[in-house]
N, CA, C and O atoms as a DFTB+ gen file, in Angstrom:
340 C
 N C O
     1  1       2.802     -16.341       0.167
     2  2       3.251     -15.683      -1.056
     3  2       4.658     -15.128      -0.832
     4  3       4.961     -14.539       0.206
     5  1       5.654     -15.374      -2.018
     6  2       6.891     -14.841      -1.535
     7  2       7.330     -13.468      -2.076
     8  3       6.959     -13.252      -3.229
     9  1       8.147     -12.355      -1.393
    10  2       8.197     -11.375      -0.951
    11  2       8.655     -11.270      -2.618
    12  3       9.345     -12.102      -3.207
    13  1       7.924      -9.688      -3.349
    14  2       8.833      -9.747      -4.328
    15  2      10.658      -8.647      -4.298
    16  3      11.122      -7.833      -3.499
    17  1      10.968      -9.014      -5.114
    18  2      12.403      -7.901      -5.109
    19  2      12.717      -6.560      -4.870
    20  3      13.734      -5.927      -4.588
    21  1      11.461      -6.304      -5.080
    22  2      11.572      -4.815      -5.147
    23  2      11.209      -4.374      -3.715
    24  3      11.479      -3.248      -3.296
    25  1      10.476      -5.478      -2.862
    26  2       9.988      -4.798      -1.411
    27  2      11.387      -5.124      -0.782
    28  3      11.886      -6.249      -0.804
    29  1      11.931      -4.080      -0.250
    30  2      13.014      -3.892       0.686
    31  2      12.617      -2.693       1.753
    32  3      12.275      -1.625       1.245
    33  1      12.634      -2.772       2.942
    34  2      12.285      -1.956       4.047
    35  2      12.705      -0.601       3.218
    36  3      11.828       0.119       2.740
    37  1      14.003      -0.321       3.086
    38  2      14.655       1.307       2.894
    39  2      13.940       1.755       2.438
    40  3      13.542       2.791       2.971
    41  1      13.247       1.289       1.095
    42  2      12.458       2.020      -0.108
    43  2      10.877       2.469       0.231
    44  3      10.181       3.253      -0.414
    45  1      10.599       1.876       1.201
    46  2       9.872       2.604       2.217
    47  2       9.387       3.799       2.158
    48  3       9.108       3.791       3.357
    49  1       8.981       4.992       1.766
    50  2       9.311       5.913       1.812
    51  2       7.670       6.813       2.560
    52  3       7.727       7.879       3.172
    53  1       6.398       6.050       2.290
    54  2       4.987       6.137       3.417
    55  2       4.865       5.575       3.657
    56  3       5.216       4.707       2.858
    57  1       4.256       4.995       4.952
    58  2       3.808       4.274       5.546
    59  2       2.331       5.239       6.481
    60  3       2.333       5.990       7.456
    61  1       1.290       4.746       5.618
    62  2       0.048       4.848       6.664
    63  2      -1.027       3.963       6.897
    64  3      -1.507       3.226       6.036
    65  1      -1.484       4.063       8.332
    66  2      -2.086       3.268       8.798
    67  2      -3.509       3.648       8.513
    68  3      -3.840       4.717       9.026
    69  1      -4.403       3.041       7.836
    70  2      -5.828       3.343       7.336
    71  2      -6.445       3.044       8.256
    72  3      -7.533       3.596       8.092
    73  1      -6.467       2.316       9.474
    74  2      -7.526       1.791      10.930
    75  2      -8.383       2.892      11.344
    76  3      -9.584       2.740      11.568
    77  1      -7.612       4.280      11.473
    78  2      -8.435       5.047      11.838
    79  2      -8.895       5.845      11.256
    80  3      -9.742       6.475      11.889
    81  1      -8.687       6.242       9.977
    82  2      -9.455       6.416       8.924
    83  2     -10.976       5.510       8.219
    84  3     -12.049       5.962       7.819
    85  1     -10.570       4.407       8.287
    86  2     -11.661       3.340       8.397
    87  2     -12.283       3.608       9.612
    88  3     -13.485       3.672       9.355
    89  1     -12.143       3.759      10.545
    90  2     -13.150       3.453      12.068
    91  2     -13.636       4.917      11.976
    92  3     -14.317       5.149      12.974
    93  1     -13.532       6.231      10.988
    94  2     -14.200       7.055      11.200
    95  2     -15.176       7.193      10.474
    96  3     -16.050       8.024      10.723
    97  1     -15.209       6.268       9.263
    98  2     -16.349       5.874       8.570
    99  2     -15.981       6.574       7.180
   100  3     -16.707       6.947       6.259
   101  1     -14.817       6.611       7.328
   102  2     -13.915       7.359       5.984
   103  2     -13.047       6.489       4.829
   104  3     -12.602       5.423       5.255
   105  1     -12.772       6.785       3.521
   106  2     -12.122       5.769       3.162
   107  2     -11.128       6.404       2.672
   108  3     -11.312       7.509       2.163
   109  1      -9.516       5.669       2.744
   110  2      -8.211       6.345       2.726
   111  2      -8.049       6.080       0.525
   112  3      -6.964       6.007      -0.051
   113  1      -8.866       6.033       0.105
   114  2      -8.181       6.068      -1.447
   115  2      -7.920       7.043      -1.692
   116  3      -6.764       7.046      -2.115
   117  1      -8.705       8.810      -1.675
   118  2      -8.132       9.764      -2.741
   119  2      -6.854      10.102      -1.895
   120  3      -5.893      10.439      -2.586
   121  1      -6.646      10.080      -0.522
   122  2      -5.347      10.200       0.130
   123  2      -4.030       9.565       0.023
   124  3      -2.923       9.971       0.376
   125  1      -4.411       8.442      -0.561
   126  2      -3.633       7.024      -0.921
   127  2      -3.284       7.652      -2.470
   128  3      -2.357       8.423      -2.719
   129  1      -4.044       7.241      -3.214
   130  2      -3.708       8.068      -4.826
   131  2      -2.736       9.260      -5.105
   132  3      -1.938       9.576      -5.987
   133  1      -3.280       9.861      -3.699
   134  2      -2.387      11.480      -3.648
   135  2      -0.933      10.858      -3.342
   136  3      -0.010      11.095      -4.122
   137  1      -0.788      10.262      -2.490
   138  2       1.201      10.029      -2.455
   139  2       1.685       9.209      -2.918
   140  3       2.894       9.114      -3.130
   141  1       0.615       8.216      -3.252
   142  2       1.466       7.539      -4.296
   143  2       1.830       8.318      -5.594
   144  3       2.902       8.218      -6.192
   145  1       0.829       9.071      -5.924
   146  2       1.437       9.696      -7.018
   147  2       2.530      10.432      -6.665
   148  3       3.194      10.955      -7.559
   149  1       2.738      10.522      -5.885
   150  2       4.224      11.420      -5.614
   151  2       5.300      10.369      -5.397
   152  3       6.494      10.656      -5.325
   153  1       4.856       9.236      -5.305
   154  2       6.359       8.506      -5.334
   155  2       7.293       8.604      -6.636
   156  3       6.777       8.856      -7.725
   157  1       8.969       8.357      -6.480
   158  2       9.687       8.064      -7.158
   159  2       9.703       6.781      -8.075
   160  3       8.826       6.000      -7.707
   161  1      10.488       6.281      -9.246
   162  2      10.649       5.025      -9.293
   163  2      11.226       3.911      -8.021
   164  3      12.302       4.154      -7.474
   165  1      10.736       3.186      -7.785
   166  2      11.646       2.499      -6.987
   167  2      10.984       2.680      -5.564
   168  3      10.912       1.763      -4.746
   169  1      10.555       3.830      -5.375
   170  2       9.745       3.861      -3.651
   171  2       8.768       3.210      -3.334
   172  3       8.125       2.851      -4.320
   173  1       8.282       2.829      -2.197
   174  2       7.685       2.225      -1.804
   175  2       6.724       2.827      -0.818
   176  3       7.194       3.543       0.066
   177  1       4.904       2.526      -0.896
   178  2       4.206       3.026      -0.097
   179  2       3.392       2.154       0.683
   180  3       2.514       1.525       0.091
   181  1       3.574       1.973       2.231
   182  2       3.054       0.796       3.000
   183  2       1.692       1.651       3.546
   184  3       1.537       2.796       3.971
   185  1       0.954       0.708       3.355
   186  2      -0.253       0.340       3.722
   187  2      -1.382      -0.685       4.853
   188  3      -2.005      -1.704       4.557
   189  1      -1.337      -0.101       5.907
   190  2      -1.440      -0.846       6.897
   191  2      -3.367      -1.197       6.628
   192  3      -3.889      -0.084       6.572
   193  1      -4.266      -2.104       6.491
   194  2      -5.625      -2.300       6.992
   195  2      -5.681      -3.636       7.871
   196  3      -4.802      -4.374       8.316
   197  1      -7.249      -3.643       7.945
   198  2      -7.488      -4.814       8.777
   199  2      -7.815      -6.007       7.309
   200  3      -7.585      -7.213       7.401
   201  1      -8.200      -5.550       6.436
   202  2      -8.471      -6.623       5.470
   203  2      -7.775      -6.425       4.203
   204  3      -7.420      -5.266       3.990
   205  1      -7.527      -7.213       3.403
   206  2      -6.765      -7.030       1.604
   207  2      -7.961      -5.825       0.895
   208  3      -9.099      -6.179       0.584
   209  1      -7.474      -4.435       0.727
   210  2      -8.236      -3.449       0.226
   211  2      -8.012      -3.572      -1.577
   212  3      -7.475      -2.893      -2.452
   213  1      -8.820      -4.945      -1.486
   214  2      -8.716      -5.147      -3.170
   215  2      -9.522      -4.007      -4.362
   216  3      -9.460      -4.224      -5.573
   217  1     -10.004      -3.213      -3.973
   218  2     -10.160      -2.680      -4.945
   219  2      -9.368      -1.085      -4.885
   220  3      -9.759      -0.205      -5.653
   221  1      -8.676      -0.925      -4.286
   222  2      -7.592       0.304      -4.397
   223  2      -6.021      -0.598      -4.919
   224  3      -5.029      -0.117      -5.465
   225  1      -6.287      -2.025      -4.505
   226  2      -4.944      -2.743      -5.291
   227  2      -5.277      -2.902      -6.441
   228  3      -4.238      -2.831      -7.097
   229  1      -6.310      -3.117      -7.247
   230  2      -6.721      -2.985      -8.294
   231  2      -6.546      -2.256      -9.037
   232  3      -6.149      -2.495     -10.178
   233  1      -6.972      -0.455      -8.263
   234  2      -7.038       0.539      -9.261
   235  2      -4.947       0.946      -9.272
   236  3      -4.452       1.420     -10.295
   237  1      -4.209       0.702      -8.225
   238  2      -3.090       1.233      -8.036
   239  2      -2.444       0.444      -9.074
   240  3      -1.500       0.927      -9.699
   241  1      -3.156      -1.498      -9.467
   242  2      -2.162      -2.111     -10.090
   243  2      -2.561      -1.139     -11.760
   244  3      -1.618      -0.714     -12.428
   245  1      -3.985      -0.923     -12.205
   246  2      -4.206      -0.232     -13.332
   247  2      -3.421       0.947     -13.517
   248  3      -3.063       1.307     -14.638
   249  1      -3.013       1.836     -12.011
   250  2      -1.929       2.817     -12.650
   251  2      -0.575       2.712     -13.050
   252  3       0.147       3.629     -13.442
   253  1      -0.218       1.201     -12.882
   254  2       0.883       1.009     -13.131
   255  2       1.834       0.584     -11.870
   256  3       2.991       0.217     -12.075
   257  1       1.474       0.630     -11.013
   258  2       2.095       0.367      -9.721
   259  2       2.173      -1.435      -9.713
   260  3       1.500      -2.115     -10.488
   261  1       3.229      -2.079      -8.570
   262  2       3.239      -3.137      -7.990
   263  2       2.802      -3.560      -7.082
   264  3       3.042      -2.953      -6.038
   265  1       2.212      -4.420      -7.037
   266  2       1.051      -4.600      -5.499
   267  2       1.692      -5.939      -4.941
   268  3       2.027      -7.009      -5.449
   269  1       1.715      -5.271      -3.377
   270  2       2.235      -6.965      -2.565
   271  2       1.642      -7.067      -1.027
   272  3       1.959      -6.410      -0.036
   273  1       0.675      -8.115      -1.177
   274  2      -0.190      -7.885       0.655
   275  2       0.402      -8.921       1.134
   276  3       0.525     -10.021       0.595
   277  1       0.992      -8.378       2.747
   278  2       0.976      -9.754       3.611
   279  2       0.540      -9.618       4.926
   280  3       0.569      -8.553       5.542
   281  1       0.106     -10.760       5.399
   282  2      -0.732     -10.809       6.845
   283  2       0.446     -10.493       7.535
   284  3       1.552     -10.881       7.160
   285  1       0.203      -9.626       8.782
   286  2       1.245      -9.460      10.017
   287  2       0.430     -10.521      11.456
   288  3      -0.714     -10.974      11.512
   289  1       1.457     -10.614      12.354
   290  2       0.792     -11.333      13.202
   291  2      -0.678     -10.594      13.965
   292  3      -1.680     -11.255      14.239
   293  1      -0.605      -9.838      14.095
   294  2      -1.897      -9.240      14.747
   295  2      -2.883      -9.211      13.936
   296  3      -3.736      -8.358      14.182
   297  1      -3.136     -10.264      12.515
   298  2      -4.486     -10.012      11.879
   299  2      -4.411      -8.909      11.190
   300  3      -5.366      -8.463      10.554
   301  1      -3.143      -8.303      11.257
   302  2      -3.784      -7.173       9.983
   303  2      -2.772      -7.367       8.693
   304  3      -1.818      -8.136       8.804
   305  1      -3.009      -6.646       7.468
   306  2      -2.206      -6.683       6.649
   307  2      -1.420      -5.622       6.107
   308  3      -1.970      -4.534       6.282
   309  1      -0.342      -5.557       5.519
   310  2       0.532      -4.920       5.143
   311  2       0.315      -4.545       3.614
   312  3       0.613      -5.570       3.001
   313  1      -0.013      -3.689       2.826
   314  2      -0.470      -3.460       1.648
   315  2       1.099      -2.584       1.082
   316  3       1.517      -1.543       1.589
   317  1       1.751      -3.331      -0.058
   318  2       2.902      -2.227      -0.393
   319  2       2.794      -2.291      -2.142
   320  3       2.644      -3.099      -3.059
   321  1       2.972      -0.938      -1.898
   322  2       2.759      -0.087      -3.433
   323  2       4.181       0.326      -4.159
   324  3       5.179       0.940      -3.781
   325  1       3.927      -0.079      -4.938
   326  2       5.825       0.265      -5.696
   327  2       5.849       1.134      -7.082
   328  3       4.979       0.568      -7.745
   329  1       6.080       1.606      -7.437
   330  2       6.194       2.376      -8.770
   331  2       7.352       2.092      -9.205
   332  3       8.393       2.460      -8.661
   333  1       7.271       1.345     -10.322
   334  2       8.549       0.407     -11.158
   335  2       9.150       1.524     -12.387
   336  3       8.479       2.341     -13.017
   337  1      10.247       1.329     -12.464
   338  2      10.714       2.599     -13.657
   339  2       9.993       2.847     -14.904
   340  3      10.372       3.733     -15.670
């Protein structure tokens, strides 16, 4: 799948890793919801799991957000959240 326009490293602005949140038998959505809602237009919130967390891309694409997953080499994926103007 090709990268869309709006993912550029800078805009970056969270990046968390859900692995150990998952391995505690916990799930990272109302934490996830919480900063994304604090993003700007234009920022970007990375999302590290072991699998495509389709139903928080779901609810993030219903709030209006941009959703873009890609596999990294180690099997895991990269989940990025964008809030468009």
């Amino acid at each position: 799948m090709e990268k869309p326009g709006w993912l550029r490293p800078e805009k970056i602005k969270i990046s968390l890793d859900a692995r150990p949140i998952l391995a505690s038998g916990e799930h990272p959505l109302e934490r996830v919801l919480n900063e994304t809602g604090a993003l700007l237009p234009g920022e970007i919130y990375e999302l590290i799991t072991p699998f495509p967390p389709m139903p928080m891309i779901d609810k993030l694409n219903a709030l209006g957000f941009e959703c873009h997953t890609e596999p990294d080499p180690q099997g895991l994926f990269r989940n990025y959240f964008c809030r468009l103007e």
